[in-house]
C-alpha positions as CSV (number, residue, x, y, z in Angstrom):
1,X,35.1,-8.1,-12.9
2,X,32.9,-6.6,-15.8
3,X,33.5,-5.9,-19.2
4,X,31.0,-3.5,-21.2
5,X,30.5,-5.3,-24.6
6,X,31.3,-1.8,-26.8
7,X,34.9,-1.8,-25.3
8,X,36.4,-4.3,-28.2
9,X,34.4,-2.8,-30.7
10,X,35.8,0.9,-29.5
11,X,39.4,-0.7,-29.6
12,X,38.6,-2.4,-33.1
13,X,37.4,0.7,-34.8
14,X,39.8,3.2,-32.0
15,X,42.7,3.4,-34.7
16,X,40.6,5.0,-37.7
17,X,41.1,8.2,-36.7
18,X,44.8,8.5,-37.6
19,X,45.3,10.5,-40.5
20,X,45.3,8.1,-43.6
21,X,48.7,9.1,-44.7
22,X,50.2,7.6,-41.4
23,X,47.8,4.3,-41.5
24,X,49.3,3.1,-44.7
25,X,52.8,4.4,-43.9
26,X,53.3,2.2,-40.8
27,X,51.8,-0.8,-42.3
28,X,53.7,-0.7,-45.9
29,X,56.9,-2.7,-44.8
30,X,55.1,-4.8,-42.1
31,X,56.7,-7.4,-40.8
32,X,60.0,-6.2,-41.4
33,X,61.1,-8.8,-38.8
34,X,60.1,-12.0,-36.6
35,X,56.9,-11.5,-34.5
36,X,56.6,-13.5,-31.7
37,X,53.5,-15.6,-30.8
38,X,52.8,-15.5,-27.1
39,X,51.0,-18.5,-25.3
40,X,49.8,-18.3,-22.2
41,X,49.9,-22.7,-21.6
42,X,52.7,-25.3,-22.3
43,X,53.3,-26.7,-25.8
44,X,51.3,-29.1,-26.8
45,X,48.0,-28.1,-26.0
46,X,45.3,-26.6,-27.8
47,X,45.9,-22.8,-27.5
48,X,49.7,-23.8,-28.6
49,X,48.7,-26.1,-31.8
50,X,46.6,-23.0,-32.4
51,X,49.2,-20.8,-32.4
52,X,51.2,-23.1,-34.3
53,X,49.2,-23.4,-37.3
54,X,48.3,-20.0,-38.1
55,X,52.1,-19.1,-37.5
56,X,53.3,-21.1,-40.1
57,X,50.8,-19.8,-42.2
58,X,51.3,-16.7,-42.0
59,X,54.9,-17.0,-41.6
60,X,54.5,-18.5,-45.2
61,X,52.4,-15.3,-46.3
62,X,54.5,-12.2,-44.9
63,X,58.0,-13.6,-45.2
64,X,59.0,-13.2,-41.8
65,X,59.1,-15.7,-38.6
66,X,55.7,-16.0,-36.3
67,X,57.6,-17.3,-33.7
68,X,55.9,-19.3,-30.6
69,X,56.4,-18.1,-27.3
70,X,55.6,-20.1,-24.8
71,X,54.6,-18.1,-21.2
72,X,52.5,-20.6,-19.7
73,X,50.9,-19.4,-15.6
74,X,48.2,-18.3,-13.5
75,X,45.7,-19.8,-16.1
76,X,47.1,-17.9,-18.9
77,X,47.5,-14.4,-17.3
78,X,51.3,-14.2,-17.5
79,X,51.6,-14.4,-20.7
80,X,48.3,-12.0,-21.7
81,X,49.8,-9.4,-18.9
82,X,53.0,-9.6,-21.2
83,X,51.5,-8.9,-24.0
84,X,49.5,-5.7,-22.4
85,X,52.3,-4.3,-21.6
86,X,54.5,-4.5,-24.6
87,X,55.1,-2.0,-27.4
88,X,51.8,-2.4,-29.3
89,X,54.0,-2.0,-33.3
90,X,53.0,-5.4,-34.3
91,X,55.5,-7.4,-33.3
92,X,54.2,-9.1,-30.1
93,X,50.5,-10.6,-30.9
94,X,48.8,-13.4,-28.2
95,X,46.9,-16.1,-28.7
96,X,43.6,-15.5,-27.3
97,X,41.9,-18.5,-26.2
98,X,38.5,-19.1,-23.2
99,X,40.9,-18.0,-20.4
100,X,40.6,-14.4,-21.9
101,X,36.6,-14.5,-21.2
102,X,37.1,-16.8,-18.0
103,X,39.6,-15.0,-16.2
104,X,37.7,-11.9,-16.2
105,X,35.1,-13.2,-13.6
106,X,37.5,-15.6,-11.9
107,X,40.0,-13.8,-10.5
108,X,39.1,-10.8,-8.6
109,X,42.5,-8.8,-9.1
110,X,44.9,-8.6,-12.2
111,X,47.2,-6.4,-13.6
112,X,45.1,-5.5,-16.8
113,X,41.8,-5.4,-18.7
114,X,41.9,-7.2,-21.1
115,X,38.7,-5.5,-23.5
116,X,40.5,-2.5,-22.2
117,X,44.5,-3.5,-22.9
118,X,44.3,-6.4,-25.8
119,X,43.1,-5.0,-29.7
120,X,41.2,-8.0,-30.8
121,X,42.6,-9.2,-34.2
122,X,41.0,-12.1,-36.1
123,X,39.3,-14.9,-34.8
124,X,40.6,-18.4,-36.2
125,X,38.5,-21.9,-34.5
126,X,36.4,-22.4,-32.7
127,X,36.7,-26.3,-30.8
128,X,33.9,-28.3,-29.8
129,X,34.9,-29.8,-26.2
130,X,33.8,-34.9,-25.9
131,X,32.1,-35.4,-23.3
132,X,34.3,-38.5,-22.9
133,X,33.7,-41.3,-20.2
134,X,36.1,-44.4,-19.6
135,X,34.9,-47.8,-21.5
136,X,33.8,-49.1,-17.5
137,X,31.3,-46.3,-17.4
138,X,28.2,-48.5,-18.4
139,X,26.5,-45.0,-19.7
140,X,26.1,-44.9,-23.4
141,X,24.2,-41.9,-24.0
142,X,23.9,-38.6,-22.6
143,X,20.5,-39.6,-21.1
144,X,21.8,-42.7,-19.6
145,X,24.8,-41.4,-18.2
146,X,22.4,-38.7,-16.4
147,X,20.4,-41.5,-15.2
148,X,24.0,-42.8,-13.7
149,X,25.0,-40.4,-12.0
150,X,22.1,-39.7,-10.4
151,X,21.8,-43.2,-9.0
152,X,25.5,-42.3,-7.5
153,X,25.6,-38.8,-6.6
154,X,28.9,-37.5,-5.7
155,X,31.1,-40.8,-6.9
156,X,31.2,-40.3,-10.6
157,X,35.1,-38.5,-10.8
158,X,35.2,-35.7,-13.4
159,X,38.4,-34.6,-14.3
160,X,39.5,-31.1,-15.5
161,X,42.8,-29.3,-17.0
162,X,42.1,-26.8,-14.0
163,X,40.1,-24.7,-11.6
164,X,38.3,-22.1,-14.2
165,X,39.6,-23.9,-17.6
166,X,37.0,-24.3,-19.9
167,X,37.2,-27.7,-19.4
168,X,36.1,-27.3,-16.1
169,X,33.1,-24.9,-16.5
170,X,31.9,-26.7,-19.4
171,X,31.5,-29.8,-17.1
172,X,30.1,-27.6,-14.2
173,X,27.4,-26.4,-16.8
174,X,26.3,-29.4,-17.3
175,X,26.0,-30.4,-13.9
176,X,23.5,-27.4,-13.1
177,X,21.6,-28.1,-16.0
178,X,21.3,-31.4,-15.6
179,X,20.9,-31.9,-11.9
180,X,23.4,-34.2,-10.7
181,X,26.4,-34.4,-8.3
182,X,30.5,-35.0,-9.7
183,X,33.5,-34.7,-8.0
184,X,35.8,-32.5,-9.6
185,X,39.5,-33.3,-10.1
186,X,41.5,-30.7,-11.2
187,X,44.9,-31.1,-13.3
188,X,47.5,-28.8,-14.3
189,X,46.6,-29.5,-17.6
190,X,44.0,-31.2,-20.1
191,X,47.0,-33.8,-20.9
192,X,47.3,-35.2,-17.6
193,X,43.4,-35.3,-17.3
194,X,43.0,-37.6,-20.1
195,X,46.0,-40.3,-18.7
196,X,43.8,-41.0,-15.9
197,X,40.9,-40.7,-17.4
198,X,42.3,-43.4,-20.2
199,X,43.6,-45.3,-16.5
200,X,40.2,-45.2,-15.0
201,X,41.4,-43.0,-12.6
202,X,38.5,-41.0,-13.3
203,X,35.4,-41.4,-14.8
204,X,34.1,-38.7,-17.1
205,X,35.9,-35.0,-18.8
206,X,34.9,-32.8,-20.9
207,X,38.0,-32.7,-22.8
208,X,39.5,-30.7,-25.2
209,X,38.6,-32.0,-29.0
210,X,42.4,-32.0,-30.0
211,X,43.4,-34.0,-26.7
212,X,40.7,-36.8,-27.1
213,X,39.6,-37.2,-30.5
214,X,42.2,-39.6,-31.2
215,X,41.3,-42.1,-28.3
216,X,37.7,-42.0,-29.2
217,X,39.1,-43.0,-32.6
218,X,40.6,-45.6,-31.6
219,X,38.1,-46.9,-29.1
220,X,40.2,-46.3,-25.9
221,X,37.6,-43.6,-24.8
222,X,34.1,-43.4,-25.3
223,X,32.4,-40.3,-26.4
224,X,29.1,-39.8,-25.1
225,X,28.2,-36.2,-27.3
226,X,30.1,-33.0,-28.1
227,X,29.4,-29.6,-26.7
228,X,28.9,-27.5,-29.4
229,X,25.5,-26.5,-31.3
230,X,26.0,-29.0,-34.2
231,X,27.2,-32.2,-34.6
232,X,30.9,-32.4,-35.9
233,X,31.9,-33.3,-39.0
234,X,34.9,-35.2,-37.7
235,X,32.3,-37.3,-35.2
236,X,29.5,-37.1,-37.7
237,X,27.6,-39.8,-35.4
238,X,28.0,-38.3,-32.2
239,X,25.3,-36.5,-30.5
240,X,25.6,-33.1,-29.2
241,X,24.7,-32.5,-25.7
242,X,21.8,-30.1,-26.0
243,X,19.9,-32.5,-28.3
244,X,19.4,-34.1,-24.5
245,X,20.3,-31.1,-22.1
246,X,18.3,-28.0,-24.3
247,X,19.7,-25.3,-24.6
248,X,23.8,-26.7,-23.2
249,X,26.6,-25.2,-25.6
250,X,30.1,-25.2,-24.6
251,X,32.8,-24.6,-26.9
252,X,36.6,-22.9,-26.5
253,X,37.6,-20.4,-29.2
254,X,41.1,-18.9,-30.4
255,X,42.1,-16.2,-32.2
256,X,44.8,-13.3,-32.1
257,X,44.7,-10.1,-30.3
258,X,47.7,-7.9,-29.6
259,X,48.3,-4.5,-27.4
260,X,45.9,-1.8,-27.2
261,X,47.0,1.2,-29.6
262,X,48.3,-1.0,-32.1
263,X,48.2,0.7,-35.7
264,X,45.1,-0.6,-37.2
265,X,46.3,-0.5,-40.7
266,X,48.8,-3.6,-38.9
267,X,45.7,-5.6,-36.9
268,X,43.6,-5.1,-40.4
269,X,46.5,-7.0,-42.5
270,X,46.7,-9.7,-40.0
271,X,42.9,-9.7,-40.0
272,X,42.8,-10.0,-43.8
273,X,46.2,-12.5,-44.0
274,X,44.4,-15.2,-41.6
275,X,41.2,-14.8,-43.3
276,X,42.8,-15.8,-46.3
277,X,44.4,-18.4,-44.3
278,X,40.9,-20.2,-43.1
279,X,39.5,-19.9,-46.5
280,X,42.4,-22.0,-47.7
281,X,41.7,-25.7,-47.9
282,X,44.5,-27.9,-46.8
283,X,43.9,-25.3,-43.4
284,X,40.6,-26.0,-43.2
285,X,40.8,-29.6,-43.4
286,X,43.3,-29.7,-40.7
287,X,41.4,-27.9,-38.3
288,X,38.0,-29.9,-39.5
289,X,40.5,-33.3,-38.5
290,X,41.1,-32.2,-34.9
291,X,37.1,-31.8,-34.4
292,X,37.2,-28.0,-35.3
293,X,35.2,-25.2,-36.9
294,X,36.7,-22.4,-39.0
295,X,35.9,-18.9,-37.5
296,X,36.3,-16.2,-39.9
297,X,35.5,-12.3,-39.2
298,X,36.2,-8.9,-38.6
299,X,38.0,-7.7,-35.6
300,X,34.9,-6.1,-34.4
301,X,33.2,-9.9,-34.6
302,X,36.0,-11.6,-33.0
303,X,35.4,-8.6,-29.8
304,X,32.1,-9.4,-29.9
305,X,32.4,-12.5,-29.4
306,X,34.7,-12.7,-26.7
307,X,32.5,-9.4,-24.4
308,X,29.6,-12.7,-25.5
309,X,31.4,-15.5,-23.7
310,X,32.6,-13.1,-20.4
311,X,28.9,-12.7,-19.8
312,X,28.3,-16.2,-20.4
313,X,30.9,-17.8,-18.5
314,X,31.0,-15.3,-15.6
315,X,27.5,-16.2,-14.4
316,X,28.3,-20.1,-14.3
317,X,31.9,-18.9,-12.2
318,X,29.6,-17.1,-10.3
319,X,26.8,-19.8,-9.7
320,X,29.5,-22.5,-9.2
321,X,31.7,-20.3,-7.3
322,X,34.6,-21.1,-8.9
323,X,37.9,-20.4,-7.5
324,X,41.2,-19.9,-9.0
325,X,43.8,-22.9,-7.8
């Protein structure tokens, strides 16, 4: 499934032609009661710490609940149809997170479009994935963990939260640009991924920053680079993968969107509250602890950047020929 680029910006900018009278009328006593938060995954995870911490935030801000909602299934798409289908007045918002560019090319039917059905709102993080392998990997480096796995194609276990999570592709990625051979393990979850990969269970993920960082902390995993562009500055000594694969980025993102035809006086106050909320910084530094980088922006940049990472991660689905579980 394909996704022209323009539709998010169309939906970003759609709502201007209300009359102004009406735009500032709707939005003048908004929220006038609790908003709920969906998430597509289980608590716990990263989309749902996500959702947690700009909730209370803004909870804090505009008086009224931003409550959590958790509608975990079919990678995410229960809760995102939900939320395409509900009265778009504010009051049900999603927490948009990879599955919303992934999903797109990975499964061949759903019951929405999501650049068509789902008003981008504000982006919030985006999170760097660790290349983590377990302490009996005798890799070090990115380069010598290549070297590794080529000298045992197909026995070098990588473990994922899924068929089509990010954590998957991102590891699939690598293995086309790097030219070597891993068994995938899927999980029905990141969680679950990282208990055997702590067990030796399996020997390499490219997990989630929030569900790892801790154990490469503490020495119980061993990170071998990050994903992103740049270093972190929660791993300052860490490579990043490109610096030995060019041109290799992998990263998940999260941010808010809600239902198509949602006032935009409503998606510009949210825009402008979680702004505020990112430039604040006791936020910042809690998002900068769990390996991750602010991402602040218009609606219209946050749509952008999700029509960006369709494109990008439908070719690898496609190349890969990824499969939904």
């Amino acid at each position: 499934m394909k996704f022209p680029r323009r539709g998010f910006l169309h939906l970003a900018a759609g709502a201007a032609v209300f009359p102004v009278v009406t735009r500032f009328a709707s939005a003048e006593g908004y929220p006038s009661r609790p908003v709920h938060v969906i998430v597509g995954f289980p608590p716990g995870g990263a989309t749902d710490v996500n959702a947690r911490l700009i909730g209370q935030w803004l909870t804090e801000r505009l008086g009224q609940s931003f409550i959590v909602e958790n509608r975990p299934g079919a990678g995410s798409n229960i809760g995102t149809e939900l939320v395409a289908h509900a009265v778009p007045d504010g009051y049900t918002v999603l927490l948009v997170g990879p599955p919303a560019a992934i999903n797109a090319t990975l499964y061949e039917k759903l019951n929405f479009n999501f650049i068509r059905d789902i008003a981008p709102i504000a982006s919030i993080v985006r999170e760097p994935l660790i290349m983590a392998v377990n302490p009996s990997v005798p890799a070090k480096s990115v380069p010598e963990f290549i070297a590794y796995a080529k000298a045992n194609p197909g026995k070098i276990n990588m473990a994922s939260a899924g068929n089509g999570s990010v954590v998957h592709i991102a590891g699939e990625l690598f293995k086309m640009m790097a030219g070597v051979d891993m068994v995938h393990v899927p999980y029905k979850g990141g969680g679950p991924g990282v208990t055997d990969l702590l067990g030796g269970q399996v020997q390499v993920m490219f997990a989630t920053a929030p569900s790892s960082i801790e154990f490469v902390r503490a020495g119980k995993l061993r990170a071998l680079a990050v994903t992103t562009a740049a270093r972190l500055e929660a791993l300052p000594g860490i490579a990043t993968v490109g610096e030995f694969v060019p041109g290799y980025e992998a990263s998940g993102f999260y941010g808010l969107g809600a239902p198509k035809n949602t006032p935009l006086e409503i998606i510009d106050k949210l825009n402008k509250e979680i702004n505020a909320g990112l430039a604040d910084p006791k936020m910042r530094a809690r998002i900068a602890d769990t390996g991750g980088t602010v991402l602040t922006g218009s609606t219209a940049d946050f749509g952008k950047l999700i029509a960006e990472e369709t494109d990008k991660w439908g070719k690898v689905i496609r190349a890969a020929n990824i499969k939904p579980d």
